[in-house]
C-alpha positions as CSV (number, residue, x, y, z in Angstrom):
1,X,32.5,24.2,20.0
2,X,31.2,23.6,23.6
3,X,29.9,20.6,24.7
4,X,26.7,19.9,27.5
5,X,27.2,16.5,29.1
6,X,23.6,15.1,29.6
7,X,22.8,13.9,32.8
8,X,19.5,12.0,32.1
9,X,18.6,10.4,29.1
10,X,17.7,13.9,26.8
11,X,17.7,17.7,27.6
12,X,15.2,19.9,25.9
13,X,16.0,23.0,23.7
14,X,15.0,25.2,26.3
15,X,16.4,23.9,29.4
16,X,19.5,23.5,27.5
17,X,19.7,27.8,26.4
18,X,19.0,28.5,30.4
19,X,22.0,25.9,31.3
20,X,24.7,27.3,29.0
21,X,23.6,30.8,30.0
22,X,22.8,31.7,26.5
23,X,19.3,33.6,27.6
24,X,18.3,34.5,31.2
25,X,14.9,32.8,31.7
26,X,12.4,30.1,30.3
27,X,10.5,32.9,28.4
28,X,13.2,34.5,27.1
29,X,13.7,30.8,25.9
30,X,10.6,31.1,24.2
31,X,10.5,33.8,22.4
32,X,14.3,33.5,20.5
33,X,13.1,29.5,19.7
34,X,9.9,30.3,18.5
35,X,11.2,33.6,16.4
36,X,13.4,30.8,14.4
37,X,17.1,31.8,16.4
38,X,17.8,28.4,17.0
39,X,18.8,25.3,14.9
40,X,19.4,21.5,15.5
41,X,21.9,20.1,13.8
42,X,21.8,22.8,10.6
43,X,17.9,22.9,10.8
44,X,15.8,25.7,12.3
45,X,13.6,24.3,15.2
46,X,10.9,26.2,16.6
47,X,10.1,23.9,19.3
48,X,11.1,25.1,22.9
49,X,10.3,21.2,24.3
50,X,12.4,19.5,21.5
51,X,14.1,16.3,22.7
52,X,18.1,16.7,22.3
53,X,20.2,13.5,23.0
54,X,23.8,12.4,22.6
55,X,25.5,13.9,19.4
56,X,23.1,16.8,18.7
57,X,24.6,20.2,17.7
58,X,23.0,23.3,18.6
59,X,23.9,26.4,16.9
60,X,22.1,29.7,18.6
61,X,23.7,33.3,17.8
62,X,26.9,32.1,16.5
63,X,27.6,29.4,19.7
64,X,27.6,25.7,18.6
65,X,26.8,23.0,21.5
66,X,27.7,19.8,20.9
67,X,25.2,17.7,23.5
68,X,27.6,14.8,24.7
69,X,27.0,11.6,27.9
């Protein structure tokens, strides 16, 4: 499992995909969140602007991102 150390209090879905160089650009983002790719912590969420803070897991395409301070 990776980890993403925050830097500020929360990261969003999206901003989080671009950091970890899972897809290339904001609307590449888009699309894969909003076609159900990605999930928080076991659940799919289709929100590209969804608030992830300390201790959320990501899981996008067989990569797990564990979102640490």
């Amino acid at each position: 499992m990776r980890e993403l150390r925050l830097r500020e209090e929360y990261i969003t879905l999206g901003q989080l995909l671009k950091a970890e160089g899972l897809v290339e650009n904001g609307a590449e983002a888009k699309e894969v969140i909003q076609s159900g790719e990605a999930s928080v912590n076991g659940k799919v969420d289709e929100r590209r602007g969804r608030k992830l803070r300390e201790g959320d897991v990501v899981s996008f395409r067989g990569t797990e991102i564990k979102v640490v301070r």
